[in-house]
C-alpha positions in Angstrom: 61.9 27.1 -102.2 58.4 28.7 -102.8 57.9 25.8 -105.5 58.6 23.2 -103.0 55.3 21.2 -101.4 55.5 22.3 -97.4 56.9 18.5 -96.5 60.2 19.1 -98.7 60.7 23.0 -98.1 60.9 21.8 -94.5 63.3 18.9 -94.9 65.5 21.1 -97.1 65.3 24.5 -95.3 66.2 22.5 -92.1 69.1 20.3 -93.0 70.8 23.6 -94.9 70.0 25.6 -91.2 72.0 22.5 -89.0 74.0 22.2 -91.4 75.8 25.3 -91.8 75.4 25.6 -87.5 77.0 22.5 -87.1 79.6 22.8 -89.8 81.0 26.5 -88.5 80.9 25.0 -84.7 82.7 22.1 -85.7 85.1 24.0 -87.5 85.7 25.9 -84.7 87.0 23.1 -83.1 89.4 21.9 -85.7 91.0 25.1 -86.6 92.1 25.6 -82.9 93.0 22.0 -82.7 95.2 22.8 -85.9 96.3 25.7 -84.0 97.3 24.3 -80.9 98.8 21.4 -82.3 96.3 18.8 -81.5 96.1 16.1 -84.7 92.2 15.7 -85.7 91.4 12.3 -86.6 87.7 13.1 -88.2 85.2 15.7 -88.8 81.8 14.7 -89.1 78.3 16.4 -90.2 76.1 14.3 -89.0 76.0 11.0 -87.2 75.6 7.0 -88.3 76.5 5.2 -91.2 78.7 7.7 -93.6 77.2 8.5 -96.7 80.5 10.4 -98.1 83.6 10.1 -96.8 87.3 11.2 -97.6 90.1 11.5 -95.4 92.5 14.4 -96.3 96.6 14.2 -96.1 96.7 15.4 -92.4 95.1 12.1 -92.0 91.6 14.0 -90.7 88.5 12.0 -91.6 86.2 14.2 -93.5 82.0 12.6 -93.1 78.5 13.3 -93.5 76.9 10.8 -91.9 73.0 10.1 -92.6 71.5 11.4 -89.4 71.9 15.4 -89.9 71.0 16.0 -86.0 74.5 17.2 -85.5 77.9 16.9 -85.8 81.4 16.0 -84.2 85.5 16.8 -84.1 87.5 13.7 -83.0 90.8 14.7 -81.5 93.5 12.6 -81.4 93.5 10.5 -77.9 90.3 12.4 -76.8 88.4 9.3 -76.3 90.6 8.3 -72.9 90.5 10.6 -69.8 93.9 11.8 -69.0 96.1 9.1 -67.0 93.7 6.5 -68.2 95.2 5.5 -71.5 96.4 1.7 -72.1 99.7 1.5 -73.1 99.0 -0.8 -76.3 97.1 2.2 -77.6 99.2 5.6 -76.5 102.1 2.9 -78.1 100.5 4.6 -81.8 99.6 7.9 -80.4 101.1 11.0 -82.6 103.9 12.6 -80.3 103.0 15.9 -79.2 99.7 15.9 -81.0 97.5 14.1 -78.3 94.3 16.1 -77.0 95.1 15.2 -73.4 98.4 15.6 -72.8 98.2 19.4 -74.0 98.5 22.1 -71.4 95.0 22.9 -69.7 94.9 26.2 -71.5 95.2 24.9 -75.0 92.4 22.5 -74.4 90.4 25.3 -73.3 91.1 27.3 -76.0 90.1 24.1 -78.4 87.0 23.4 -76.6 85.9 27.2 -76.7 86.3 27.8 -79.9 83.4 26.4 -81.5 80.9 28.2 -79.4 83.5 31.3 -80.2 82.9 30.2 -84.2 78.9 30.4 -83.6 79.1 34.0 -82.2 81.3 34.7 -85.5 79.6 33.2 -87.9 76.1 35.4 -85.7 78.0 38.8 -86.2 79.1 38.0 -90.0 75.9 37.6 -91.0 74.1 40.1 -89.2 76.8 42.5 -91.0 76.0 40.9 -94.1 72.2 41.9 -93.8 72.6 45.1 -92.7 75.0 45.6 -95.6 72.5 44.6 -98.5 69.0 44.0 -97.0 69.5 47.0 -94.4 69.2 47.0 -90.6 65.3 47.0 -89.4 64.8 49.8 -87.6 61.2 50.7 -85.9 59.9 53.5 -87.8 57.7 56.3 -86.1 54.7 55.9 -88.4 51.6 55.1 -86.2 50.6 51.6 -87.3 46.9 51.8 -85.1 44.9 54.2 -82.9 43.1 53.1 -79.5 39.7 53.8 -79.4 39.0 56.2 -76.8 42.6 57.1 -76.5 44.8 60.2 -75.6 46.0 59.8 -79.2 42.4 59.4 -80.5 41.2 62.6 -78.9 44.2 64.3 -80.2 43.1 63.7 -84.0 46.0 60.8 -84.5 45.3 59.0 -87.4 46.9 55.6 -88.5 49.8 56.2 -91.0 50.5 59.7 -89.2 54.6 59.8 -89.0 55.2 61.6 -86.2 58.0 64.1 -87.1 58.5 65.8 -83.4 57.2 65.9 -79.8 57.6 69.3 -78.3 60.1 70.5 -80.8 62.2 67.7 -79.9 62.8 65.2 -83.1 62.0 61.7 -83.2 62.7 59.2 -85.3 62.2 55.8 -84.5 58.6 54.7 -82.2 60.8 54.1 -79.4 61.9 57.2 -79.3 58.2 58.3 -79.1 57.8 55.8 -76.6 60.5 56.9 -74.4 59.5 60.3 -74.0 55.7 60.0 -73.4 56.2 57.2 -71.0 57.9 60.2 -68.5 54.8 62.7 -69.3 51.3 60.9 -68.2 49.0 64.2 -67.8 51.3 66.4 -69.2 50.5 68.2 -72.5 52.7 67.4 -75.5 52.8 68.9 -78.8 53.4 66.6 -81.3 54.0 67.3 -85.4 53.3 64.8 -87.6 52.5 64.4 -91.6 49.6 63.1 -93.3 49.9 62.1 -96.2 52.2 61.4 -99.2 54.5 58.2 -100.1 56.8 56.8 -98.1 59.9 54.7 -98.9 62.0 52.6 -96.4 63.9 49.9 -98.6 66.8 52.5 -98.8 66.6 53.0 -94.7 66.1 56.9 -95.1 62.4 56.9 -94.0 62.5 59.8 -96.6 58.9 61.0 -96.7 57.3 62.4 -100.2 54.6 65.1 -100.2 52.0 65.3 -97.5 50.3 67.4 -95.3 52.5 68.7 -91.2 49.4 68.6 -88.7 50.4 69.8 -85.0 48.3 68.8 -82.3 48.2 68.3 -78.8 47.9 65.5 -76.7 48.3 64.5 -73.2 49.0 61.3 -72.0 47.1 59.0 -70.1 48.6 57.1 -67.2 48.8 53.5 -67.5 46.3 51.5 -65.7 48.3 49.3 -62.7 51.4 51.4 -62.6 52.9 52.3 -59.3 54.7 54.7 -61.4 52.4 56.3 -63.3 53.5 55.3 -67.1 52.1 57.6 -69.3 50.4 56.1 -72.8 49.0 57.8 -75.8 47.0 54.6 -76.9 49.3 53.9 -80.3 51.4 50.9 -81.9 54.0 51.3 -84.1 53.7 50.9 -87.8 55.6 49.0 -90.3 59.6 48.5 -89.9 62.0 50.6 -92.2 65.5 49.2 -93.2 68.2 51.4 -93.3 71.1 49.9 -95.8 74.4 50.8 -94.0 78.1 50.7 -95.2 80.8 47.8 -94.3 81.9 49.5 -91.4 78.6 50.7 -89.8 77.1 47.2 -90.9 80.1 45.5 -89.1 79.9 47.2 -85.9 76.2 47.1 -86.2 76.4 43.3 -86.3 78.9 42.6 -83.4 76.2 44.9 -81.4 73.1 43.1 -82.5 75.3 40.0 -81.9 75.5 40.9 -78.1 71.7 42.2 -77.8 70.6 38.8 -79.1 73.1 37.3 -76.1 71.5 39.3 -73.6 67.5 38.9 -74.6 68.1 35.2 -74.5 70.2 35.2 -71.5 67.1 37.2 -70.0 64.6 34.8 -71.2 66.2 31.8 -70.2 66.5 33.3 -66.8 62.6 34.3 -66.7 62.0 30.9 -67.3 64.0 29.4 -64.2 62.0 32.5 -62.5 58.8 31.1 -63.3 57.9 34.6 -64.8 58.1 33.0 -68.4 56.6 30.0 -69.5 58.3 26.7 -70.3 56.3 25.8 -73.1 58.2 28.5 -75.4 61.4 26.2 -74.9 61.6 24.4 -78.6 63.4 21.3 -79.8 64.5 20.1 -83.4 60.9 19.6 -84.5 60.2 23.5 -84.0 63.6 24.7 -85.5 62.4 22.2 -88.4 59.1 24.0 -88.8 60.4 27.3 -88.0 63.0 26.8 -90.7 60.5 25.9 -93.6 58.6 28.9 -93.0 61.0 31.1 -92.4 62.4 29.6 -95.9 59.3 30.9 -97.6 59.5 34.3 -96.3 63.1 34.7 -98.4 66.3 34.5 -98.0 67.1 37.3 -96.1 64.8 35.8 -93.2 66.4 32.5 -93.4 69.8 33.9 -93.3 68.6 36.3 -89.7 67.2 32.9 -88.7 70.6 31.3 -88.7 72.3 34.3 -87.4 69.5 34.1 -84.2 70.0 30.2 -84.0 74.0 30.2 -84.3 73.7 32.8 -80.9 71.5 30.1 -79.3 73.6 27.5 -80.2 76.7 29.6 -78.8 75.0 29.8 -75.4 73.7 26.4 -75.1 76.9 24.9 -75.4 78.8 27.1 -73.3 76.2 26.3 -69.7 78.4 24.9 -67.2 76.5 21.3 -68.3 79.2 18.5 -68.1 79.2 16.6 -71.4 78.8 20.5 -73.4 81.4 23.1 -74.0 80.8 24.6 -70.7 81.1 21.5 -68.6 84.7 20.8 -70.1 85.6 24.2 -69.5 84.0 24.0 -66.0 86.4 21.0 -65.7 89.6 22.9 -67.0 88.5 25.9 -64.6 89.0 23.5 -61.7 92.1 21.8 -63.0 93.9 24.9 -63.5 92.6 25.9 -59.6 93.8 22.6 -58.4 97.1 22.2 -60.4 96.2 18.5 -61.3 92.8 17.0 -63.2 89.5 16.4 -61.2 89.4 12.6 -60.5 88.5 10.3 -62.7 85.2 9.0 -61.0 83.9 12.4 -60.5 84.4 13.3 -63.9 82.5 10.4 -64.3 79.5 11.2 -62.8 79.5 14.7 -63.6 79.3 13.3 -67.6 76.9 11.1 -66.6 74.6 13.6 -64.8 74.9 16.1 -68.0 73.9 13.5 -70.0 70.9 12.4 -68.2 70.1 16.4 -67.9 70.6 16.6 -71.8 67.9 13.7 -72.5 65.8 15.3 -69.9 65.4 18.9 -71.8 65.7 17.3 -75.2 62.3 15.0 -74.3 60.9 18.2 -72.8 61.4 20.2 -75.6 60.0 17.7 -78.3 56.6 16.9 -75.9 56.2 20.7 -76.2 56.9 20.7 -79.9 54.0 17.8 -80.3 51.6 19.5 -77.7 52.0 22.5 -79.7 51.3 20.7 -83.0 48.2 19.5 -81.0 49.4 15.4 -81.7 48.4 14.7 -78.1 44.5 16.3 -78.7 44.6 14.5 -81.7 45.4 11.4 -80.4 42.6 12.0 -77.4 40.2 12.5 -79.5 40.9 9.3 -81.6 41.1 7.5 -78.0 37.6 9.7 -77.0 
């Protein structure tokens, strides 16, 4: 990738990002239709004219179509609401193998698997990293001092790894964090050392040689805070990886699998809060860029980059939006509630509505992609 010009790394790094998204999402999908019973009459990567084709002995369609913006599973009879199918075409339906006249449960269980598959495919690799890269953990190595600080006074020095605060061990800078936030103007005795090599790529943090220094510090309280934070005036230093085995690194990645869930889930609620700001919300221009440069950090970025995207993608799809996931399952909810399918015509509008929504957020998201690429001041000041 790094001998790529930027223009091709980008194409490249972005259509192998989508494409594995798209593919294990899809995939999802079919296996549970295979499950369930339901016949699959194609699966596509990409939409438009095919540019490969092959249709296996299931009868399923296999494509890649020329525009890689995403992908689709056709089910057999999916195409016609329930109770709306003509009788010339049910007349060459499969028996037993239509979409629609499964039980509302199965069709769930179709419909949820591929945002089920994205949150696999999130935990896999996060195991997989942790496994042979090693899990990123925040060391406790100050990374930089404050000038006129509580830590500065104390004789903290960048590249100090602090060892203990008052007898107590620490070993990660949240740790440190955690417990000088409860002290402001209370003493604390902190041991560091000075000094020596340090190596992280194994995850031990082990520390060779250098000089233990105890000093004493007391924390200042954070300007603004009703609660009276207290601060040392320090950032944290360089992140250590700690390589762990298959079954840490498993259960390490279905939990970093559900803390990516739940920071997104917050940020996308700070931004209907107003206390976030809209212009972080990114369409396939960003993921484009983001992709090539991730691409040029390594492999190992790329591959947490697809992890964090495939949780993304997982959420997305499952918001109660009719025309998504979410809004089919939000429609099976009320079936099962009601014994009997919503109506036609308001199924009708509610796909309608999600689809208009969809356009709206996708056009937003890409005029935030070209203001931040600053097209829009470029084209003023051609205009100017």
């Amino acid at each position: 990738m790094d001998l790529l010009p930027d223009p091709f790394r980008t194409i490249i790094a972005f259509a192998v990002v989508l494409g594995v998204l798209v593919f294990v999402h899809e995939l999802g999908h079919y296996f549970a239709a295979r499950w369930r019973g339901v016949h699959v009459e194609a699966f596509s990567i990409g939409f438009g004219r095919s540019l490969w084709a092959w249709t296996d002995r299931r009868g399923t369609s296999w494509r890649v179509g020329w525009i890689p913006l995403g992908g689709y599973v056709k089910l057999h009879g999916q195409e016609h609401p329930a109770g709306e199918i003509p009788p010339e075409e049910r007349a060459h339906y499969r028996p037993g193998e239509t979409f629609h006249d499964k039980p509302v449960r199965d069709r769930a269980i179709v419909v949820a698997a591929g945002p089920i598959a994205n949150f696999l495919l999130a935990m896999v690799l996060f195991a997989a990293l942790f496994g042979t890269a090693g899990m990123p953990r925040s060391s406790a190595v100050i990374g930089a001092v404050m000038e006129g600080s509580a830590a500065e006074r104390a004789g903290l020095k960048p590249g100090d790894r602090i060892l203990a605060l008052d007898a107590e061990p620490v070993a990660r800078f949240e740790d440190v964090q955690r417990y000088v936030q409860a002290r402001p103007g209370v003493p604390i005795t902190i041991r560091v050392r000075r000094g020596g090599g340090e190596t992280a790529a194994t995850g031990a943090g082990a520390d060779r040689g250098g000089e233990e220094l105890t000093l004493r510090a007391v924390p200042e309280a954070q300007n603004g805070s009703p609660k009276g934070v207290g601060v040392l005036g320090i950032r944290g230093g360089a992140v250590e990886y700690e390589r762990l085995d298959p079954i840490r690194a498993v259960a390490a990645g279905v939990t970093y699998t559900f803390d990516v869930t739940g920071q997104t889930l917050a940020g996308v609620w700070q931004m209907i809060a107003g206390e976030r700001g809209t212009e972080e919300l990114g369409g396939p221009l960003r993921i484009a860029q983001l992709s090539g440069q991730v691409a040029e950090m390594g492999w190992t970025s790329l591959v947490s980059f697809i992890a964090v995207l495939s949780v993304n993608l997982a959420l997305i799809n499952l918001f109660p939006i009719p025309i998504l996931d979410g809004g089919h399952l939000l429609f099976y909810a009320a079936e099962a509630l009601r014994g009997r399918p919503l109506p036609p015509r308001a199924q009708e509008i509610g796909l309608r509505a999600g689809f208009a929504l969809l356009i709206t957020l996708f056009v937003f998201a890409t005029w935030n992609d070209l203001a931040q690429w600053g097209v829009f001041n470029w084209i003023a000041g051609i205009v100017g």
